[in-house]
N, C-alpha and C positions, 0 to 999 in steps of 0.2 A: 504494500500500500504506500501511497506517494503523498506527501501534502505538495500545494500550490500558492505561491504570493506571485501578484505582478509586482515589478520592479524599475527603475527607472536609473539606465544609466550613469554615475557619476564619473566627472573625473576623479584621478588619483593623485596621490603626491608626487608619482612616476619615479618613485624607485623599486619596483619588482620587476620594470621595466627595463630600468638602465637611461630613460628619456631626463629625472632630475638631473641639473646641470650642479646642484649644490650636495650631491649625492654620494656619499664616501663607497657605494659601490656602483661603478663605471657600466660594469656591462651587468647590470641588474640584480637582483636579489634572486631572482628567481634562477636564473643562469648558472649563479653560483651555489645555491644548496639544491639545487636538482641531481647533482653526482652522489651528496652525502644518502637522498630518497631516492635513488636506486640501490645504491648499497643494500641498503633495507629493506627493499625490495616491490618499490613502487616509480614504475617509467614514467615520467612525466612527457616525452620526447614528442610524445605527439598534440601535445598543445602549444600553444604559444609560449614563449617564454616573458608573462607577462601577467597581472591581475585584470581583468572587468571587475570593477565594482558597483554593485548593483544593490540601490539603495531599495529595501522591500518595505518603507512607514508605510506604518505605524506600526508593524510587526520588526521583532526581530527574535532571529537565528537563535535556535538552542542546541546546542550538541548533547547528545545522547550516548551512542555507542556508536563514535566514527568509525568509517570501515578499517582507517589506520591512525595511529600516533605513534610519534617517533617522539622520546624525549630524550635532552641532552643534545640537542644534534648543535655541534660545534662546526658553522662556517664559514665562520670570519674571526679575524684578530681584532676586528673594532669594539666587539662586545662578548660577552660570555654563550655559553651554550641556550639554544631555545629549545623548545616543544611544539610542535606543530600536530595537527589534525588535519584530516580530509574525510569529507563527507563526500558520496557521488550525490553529481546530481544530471537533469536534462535542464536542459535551456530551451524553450521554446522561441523563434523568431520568423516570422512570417511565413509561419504554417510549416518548416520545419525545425525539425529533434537536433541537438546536438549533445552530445555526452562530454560531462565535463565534472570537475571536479568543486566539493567550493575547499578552499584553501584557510586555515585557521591557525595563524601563529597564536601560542597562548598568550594572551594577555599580563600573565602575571612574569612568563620569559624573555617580554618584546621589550626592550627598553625605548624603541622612537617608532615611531609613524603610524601611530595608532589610528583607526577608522571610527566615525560614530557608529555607535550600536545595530544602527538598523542598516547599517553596510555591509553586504555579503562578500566575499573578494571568493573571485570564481578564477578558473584556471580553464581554461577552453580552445578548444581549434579553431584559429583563423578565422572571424566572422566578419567578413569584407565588406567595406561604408559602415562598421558600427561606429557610431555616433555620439557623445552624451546627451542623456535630453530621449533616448531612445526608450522604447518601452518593449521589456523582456519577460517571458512568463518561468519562473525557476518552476523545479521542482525536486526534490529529496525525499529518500527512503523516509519511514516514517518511526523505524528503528532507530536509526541514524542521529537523526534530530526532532525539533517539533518548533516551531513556532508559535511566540507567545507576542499578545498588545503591547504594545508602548504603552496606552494611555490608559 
């Protein structure tokens, strides 16, 4: 079983990206702990090497029982070791499916570039002209996570 929020593309800080120009990692955050999450044994190779973040207000994200967490993962000398989740999920965008993951550095591991709460950071294949300002239908295991109100 699946829950469903629509969502509304935001920009990011662009550094999962590598696009931040004031960003102490060059070729992006994601670029560089993607070698440590295969180790572990989760290929990101086939998504972008980048976040969509997709703001789902006045709902936000609950993790439950991600399909993975890795803690400790040590991938930079800027900062200490984090923990990360991943939840799958589909993206819907004009009538099609894309499978993708949503991407959850812990909060309490991440020392900078935190998102508001009701910002999902998804990990996805290539979806060409997306936009901010776009509007995407998620959806995730209901294992996985659950979505609860803001207000």
């Amino acid at each position: 079983m699946t829950l469903r929020a629509e969502g509304v593309v935001r920009a990011g800080h662009g550094v999962a990206s590598g696009r931040a120009a004031d960003s102490p990692f060059a070729t992006g955050t994601i670029a560089l702990q993607a070698p440590h999450f295969a180790a572990r044994g989760l290929d990101l190779s086939r998504f972008v090497p980048a976040t969509v973040n997709l703001d789902i207000a006045p709902l936000h994200l609950v993790p439950l029982v991600p399909r993975w967490t890795f803690a400790d993962v040590a991938w930079t000398d800027v900062h200490g070791p984090e923990t990360f989740s991943f939840i799958e999920a589909t993206v819907s965008r004009a009538g099609r499916e894309h499978e993708g993951l949503v991407y959850l550095p812990h909060p309490e591991t991440k020392p900078m570039h935190h998102q508001p709460g009701t910002v999902v950071e998804l990990l996805l294949p290539r979806l060409d002209g997306l936009v901010a300002g776009e509007v995407l239908c998620l959806e995730v295991r209901e294992r996985q996570a659950h979505m609860e109100n803001d207000t």
